[in-house]
VOGU-3710 file (C-alpha; in Angstrom, 3 decimals, decimal comma):
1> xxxxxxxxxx> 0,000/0,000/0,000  1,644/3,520/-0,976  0,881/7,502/0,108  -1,164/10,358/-1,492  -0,210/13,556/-0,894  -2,103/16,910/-2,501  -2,754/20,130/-1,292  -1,676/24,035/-2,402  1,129/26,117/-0,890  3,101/29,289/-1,785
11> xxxxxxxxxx> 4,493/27,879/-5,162  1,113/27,277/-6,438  -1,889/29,537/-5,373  -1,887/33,182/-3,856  -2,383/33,798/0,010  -5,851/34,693/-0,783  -7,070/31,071/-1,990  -4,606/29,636/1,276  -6,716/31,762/3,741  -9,972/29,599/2,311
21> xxxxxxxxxx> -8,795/26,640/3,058  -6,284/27,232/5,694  -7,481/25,309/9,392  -7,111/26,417/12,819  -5,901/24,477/15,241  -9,222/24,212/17,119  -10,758/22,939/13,826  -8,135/19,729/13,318  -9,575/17,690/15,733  -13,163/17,492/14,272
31> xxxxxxxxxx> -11,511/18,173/10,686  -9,331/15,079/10,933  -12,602/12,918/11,877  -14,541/14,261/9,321  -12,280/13,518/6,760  -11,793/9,879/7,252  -15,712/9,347/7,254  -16,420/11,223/4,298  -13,269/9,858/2,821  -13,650/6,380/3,758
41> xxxxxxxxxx> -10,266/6,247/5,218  -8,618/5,140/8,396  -5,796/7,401/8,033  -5,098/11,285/7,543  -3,004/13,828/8,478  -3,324/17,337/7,823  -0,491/20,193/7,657  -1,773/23,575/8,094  0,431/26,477/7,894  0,018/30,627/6,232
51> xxxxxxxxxx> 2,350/29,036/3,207  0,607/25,826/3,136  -2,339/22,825/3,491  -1,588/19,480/2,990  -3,734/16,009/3,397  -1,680/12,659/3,813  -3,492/9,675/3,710  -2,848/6,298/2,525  -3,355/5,858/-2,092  -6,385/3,935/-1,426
61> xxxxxxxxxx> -8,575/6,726/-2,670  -8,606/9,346/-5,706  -6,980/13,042/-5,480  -10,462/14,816/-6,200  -12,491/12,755/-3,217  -9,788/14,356/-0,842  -9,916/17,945/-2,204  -13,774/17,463/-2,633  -13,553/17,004/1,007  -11,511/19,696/1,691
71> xxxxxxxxxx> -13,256/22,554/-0,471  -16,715/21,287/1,595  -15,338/21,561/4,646  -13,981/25,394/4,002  -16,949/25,778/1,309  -14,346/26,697/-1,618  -15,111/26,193/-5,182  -14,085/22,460/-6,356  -12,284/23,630/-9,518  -11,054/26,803/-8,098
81> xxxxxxxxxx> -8,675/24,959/-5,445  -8,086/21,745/-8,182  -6,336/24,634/-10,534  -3,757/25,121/-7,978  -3,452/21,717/-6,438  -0,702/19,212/-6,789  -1,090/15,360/-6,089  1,797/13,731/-4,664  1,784/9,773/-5,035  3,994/6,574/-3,578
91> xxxxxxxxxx> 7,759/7,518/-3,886  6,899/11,424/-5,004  4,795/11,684/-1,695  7,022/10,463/0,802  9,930/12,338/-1,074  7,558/15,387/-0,291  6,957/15,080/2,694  10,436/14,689/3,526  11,530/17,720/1,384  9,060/19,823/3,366
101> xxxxxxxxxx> 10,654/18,349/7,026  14,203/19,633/5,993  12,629/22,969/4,708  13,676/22,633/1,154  10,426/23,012/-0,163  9,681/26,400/2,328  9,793/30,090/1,176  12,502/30,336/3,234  15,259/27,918/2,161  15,859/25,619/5,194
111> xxxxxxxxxx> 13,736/27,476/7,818  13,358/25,354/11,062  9,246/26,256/11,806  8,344/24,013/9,662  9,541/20,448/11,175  7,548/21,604/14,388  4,657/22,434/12,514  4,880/19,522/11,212  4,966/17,680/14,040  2,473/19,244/15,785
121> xxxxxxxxxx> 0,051/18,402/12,828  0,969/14,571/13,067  0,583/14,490/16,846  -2,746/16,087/16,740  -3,483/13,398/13,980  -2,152/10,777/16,404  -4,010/12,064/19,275  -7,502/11,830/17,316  -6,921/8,241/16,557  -6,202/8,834/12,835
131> xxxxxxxxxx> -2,872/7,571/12,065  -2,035/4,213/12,019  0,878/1,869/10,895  1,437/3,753/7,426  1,277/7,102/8,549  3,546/6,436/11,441  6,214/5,054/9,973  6,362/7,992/7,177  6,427/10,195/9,549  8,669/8,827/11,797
141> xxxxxxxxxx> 11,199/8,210/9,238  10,847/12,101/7,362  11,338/13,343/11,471  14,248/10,924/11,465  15,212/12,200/7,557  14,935/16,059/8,636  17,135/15,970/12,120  20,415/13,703/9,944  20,248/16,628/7,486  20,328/19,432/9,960
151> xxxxxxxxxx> 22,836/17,463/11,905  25,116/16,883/8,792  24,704/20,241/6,405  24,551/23,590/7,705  21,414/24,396/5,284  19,442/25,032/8,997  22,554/26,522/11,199  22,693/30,431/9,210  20,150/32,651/10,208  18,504/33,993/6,559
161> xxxxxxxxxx> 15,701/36,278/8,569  15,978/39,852/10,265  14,759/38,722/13,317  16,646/35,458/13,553  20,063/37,282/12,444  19,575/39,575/15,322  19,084/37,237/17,995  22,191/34,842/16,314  24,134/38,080/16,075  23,429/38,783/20,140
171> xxxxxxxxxx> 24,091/34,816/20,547  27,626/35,154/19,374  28,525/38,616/21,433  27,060/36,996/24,827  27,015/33,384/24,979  24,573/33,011/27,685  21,665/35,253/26,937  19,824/33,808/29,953  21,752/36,384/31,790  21,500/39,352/30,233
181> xxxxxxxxxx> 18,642/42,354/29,786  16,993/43,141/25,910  15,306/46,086/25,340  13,397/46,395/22,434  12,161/49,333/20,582  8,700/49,136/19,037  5,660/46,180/18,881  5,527/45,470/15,301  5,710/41,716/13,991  9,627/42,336/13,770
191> xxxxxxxxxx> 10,084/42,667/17,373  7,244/40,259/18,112  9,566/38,030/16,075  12,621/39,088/17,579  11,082/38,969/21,247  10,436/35,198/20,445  13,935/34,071/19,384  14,984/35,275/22,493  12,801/33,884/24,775  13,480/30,272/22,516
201> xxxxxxxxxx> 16,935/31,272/23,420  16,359/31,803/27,190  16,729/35,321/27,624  13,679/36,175/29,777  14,801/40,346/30,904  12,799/41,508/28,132  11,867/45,688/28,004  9,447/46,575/25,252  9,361/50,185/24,380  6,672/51,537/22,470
211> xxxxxxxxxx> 4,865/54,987/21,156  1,970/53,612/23,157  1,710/51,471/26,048  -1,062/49,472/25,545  0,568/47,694/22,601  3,738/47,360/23,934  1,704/45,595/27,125  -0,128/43,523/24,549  2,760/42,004/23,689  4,442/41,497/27,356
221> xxxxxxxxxx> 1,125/40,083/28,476  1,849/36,954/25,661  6,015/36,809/26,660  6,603/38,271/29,409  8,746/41,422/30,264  8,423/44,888/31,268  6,493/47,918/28,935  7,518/51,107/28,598  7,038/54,191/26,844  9,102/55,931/24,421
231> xxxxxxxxxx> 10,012/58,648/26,945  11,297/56,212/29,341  14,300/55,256/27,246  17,026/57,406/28,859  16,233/56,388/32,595  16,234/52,208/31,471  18,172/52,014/28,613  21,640/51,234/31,353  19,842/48,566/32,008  20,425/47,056/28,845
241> xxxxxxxxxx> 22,746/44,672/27,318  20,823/44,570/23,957  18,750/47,013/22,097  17,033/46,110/18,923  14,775/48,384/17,481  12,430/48,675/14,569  10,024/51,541/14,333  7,952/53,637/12,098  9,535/56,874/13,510  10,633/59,314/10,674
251> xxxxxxxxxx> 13,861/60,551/13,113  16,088/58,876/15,295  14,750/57,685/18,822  18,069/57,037/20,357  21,155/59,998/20,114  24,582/59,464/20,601  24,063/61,617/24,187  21,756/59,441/25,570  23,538/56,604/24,494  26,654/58,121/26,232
261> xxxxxxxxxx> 25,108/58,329/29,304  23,856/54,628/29,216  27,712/54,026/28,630  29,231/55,692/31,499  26,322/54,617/34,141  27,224/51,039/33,328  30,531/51,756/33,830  31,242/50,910/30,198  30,001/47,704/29,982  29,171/47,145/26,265
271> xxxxxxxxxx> 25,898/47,334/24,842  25,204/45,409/21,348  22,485/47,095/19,458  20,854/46,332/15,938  19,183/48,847/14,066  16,330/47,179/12,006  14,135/50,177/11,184  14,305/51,939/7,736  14,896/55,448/8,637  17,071/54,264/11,382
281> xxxxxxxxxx> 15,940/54,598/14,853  19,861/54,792/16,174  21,763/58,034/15,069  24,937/56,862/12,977  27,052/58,598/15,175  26,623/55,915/18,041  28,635/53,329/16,060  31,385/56,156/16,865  31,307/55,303/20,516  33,478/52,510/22,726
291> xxxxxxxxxx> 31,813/49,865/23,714  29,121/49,813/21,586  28,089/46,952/18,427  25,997/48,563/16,186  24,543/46,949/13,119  22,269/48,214/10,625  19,842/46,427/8,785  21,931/46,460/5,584  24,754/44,804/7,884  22,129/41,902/8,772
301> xxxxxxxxxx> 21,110/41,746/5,172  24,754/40,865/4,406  25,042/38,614/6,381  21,501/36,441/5,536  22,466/37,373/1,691  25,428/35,194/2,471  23,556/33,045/4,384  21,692/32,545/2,221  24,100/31,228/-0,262  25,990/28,663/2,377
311> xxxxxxxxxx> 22,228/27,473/2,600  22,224/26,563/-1,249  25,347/25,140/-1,272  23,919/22,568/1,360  20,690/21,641/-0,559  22,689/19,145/-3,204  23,517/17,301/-0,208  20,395/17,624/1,629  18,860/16,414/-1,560  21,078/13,224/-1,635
321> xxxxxxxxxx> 20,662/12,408/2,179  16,428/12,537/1,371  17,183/9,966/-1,485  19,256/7,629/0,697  16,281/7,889/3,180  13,671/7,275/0,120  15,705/4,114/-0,295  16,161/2,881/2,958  12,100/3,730/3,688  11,286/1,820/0,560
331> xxxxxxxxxx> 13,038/-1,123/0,979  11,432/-1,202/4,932  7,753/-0,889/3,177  8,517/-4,012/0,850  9,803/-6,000/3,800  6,755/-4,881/5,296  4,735/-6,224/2,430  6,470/-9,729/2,630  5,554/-9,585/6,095  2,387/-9,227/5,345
341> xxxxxxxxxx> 2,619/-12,390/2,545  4,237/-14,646/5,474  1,587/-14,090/7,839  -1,175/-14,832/5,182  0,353/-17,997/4,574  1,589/-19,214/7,901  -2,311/-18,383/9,119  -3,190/-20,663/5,782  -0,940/-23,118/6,655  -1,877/-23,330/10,076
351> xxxxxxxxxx> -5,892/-24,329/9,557  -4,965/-26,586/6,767  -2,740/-28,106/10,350  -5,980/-27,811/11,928  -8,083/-29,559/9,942  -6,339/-32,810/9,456  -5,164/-32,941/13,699  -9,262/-32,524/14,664  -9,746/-35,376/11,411  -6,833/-37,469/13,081
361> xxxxxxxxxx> -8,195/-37,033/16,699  -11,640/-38,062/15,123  -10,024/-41,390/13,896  -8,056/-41,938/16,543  -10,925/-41,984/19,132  -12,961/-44,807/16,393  -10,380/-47,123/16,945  -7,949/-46,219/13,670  -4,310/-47,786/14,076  -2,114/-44,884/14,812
371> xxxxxxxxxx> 0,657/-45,497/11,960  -2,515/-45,567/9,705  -3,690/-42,022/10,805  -0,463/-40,839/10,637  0,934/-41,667/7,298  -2,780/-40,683/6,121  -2,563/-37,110/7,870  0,895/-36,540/6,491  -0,220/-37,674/2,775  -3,177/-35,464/3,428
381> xxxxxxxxxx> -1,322/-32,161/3,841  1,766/-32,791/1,702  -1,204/-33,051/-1,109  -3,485/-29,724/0,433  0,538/-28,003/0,766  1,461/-28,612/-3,052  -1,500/-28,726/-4,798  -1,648/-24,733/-5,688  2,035/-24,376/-6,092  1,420/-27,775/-8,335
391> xxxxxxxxxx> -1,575/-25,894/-10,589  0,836/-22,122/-10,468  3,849/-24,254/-11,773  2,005/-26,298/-14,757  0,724/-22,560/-15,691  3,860/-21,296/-15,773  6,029/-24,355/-17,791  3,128/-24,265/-20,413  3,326/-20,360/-21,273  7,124/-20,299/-21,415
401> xxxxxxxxxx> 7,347/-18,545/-18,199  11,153/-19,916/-17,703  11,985/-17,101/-14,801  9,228/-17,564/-13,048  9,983/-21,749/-13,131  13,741/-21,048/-11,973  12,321/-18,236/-9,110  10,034/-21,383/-8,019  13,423/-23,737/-7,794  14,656/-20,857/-5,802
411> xxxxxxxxxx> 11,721/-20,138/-3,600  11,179/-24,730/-3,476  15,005/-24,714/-2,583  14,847/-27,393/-5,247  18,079/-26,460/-7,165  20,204/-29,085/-6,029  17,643/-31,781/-5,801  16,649/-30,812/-9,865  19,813/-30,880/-11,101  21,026/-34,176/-9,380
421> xxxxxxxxxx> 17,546/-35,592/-10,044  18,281/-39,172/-12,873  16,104/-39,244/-15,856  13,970/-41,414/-14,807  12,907/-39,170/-11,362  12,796/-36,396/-13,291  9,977/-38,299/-15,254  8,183/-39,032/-12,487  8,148/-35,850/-10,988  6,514/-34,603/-14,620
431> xxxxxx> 4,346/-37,372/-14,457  3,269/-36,493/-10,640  2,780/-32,524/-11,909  0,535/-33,555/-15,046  -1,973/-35,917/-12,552  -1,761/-33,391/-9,991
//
């Protein structure tokens, strides 16, 4: 049994058509049920993200019954969703699915997010009762896939957003952030982003300034931290080790004189700063002063641009490590498969064993001589064991099928005994074939 994947994402259809059918995660619970009943399926995932929705399920179904689903759910036009829709199936779907783990197939080359989002959608799955034995093993193994090619290529490790340059920047001037004080200039998504990374990086001394309180408290009320105003800056900024900023103001917010005075009340401990707002919030003439890292936004873009590029450089290898994973998963599904074939047989086997001990108990308790139920019983199922592969191998011999005959000898382990076999056996082993 293979995969389907389909679903649209950033490549294919514009944010407006990804709103539609974008889910929440309160909806995913009931979503995931629904879809397996109006499916018909026992197994579905669903990855939900503002570049991206995606339904894995087992190939047991068609493509359209899956979108159908999906457009009813989010009551989206059919044919307006199928336009921008790709269908993933077998070896192309688990190759997705492990492209999107390792972030090759994000907007942002190798962006981390994604593997937890991805997670999170298969444990919500899991949690709902709607994975099983197919789904858990692809995921398992693209989890396993994504964390060897972060561990053995760099195409995760360089920092290709503002926000994330900024906090790897502050990283690299003070290697314990847990111990040190951020404030942060403005509430926009920028330093919402920037206030995360951070706190992910255990720096909990957050100050957010702000033109107005009430957002900056907005946003300390979800992390944590202290707000302030604008006008507060010159009494707290001392207490700062790091000062990011990103504003809409159309003239500096921090001089070099205030800056000065930070300097000398912290008895010249340095302060790192990064200037992400475009007109700059930090007068140029700061960078002039000891003790003080400034970077500008074009400094950060340099370094993600290169970033960037180390990132690319990675992706032929991240490419082959997916491949070798493909393989390895592959050749695990067609064990799998034999598996399968064994137990079929073995459970065959076993109540053709059955039969003839409850018909050799029978004859045994009537009085039959035991040699005589024996040698009956073992005639009995030496017949009921070879008559199919007897039928299977006259098919074969009579429509030329020569590999499948020498596969047989193979499977039979009858190579040595056929080729030591006299004429005259190998006769009556024809002879047995033809009146079996």
């Amino acid at each position: 049994m293979g995969y389907l994947t389909t679903g649209i994402n950033h490549t294919t259809a514009p944010v407006s058509l990804r709103e539609k059918v974008a889910f929440s995660r309160d909806q995913l619970a009931d979503a995931l049920q629904q879809a397996c009943r109006y499916i018909q399926i026992r197994e579905i995932v669903i990855l939900s993200t503002c570049n991206r929705t995606e339904l894995y399920c087992p190939d047991t179904v068609a493509a359209t019954k899956v979108l159908q689903w999906l457009t009813d759910y989010h009551h989206v036009s059919l044919d307006e969703v199928s336009a921008h829709a790709y269908v993933y199936r077998n070896t192309d779907a688990i190759r997705h699915i492990m492209r999107v783990a390792c972030g090759l197939d994000s907007m942002i080359l190798g962006e981390p997010q994604i593997l937890g989002q991805l997670k999170s959608a298969y444990f919500q799955a899991q949690a709902v009762g709607t994975t099983g034995i197919l789904l858990n093993r692809l995921f398992q193994q693209s989890f396993a896939t994504a964390k060897q090619v972060r561990s053995q290529t760099t195409i995760g490790k360089l920092p290709v957003s503002v926000a994330y340059a900024a906090t790897h920047l502050a990283k690299q001037i003070f290697t314990d952030l847990s111990k040190n004080t951020a404030l942060l200039i403005g509430a926009g998504k920028t330093v919402q982003l920037v206030a995360r990374h951070l706190k992910q990086q255990g720096l909990d001394d957050i100050i957010i300034a702000n033109r107005t309180l009430e957002k900056a408290k907005r946003l300390t009320d979800e992390l944590g931290g202290q707000p302030i105003l604008l006008s507060a800056l010159p009494v707290v900024i001392k207490q700062a080790d790091i000062v990011i900023t990103s504003t809409a103001s159309q003239t500096p917010v921090l001089g070099k004189g205030c800056v000065e005075k930070a300097l000398k009340a912290r008895k010249h401990r340095p302060i790192f700063m990064v200037d992400i707002a475009v007109p700059r919030d930090i007068e140029p003439e700061v960078e002039e002063l000891p003790d003080v890292f400034l970077y500008t936004v074009d400094d950060l873009h340099n370094v993600i641009e290169g970033n960037l590029q180390q990132r690319k450089a990675s992706v032929e290898l991240a490419e082959a490590l997916i491949e070798a994973s493909l393989t390895d998963f592959m050749t695990q599904m067609r064990s799998l498969d034999a598996v399968n074939l064994l137990r079929s047989y073995r459970q065959k086997s076993e109540h053709l064993r059955k039969q003839e001990v409850q018909r050799a108990m029978q004859e045994l308790s009537r009085g039959v001589s035991p040699e005589s139920v024996l040698n009956r019983m073992a005639s009995a199922l030496t017949n009921k064991m070879t008559h199919t592969p007897s039928i299977q191998l006259k098919k074969a011999a009579a429509s030329g099928q020569h590999e499948r005959l020498e596969w047989a000898k193979e499977l039979l382990d009858l190579n040595d005994e056929s080729d030591n076999a006299s004429p005259s056996k190998r006769a009556k082993a024809t002879k047995h074939l033809s009146d079996s």
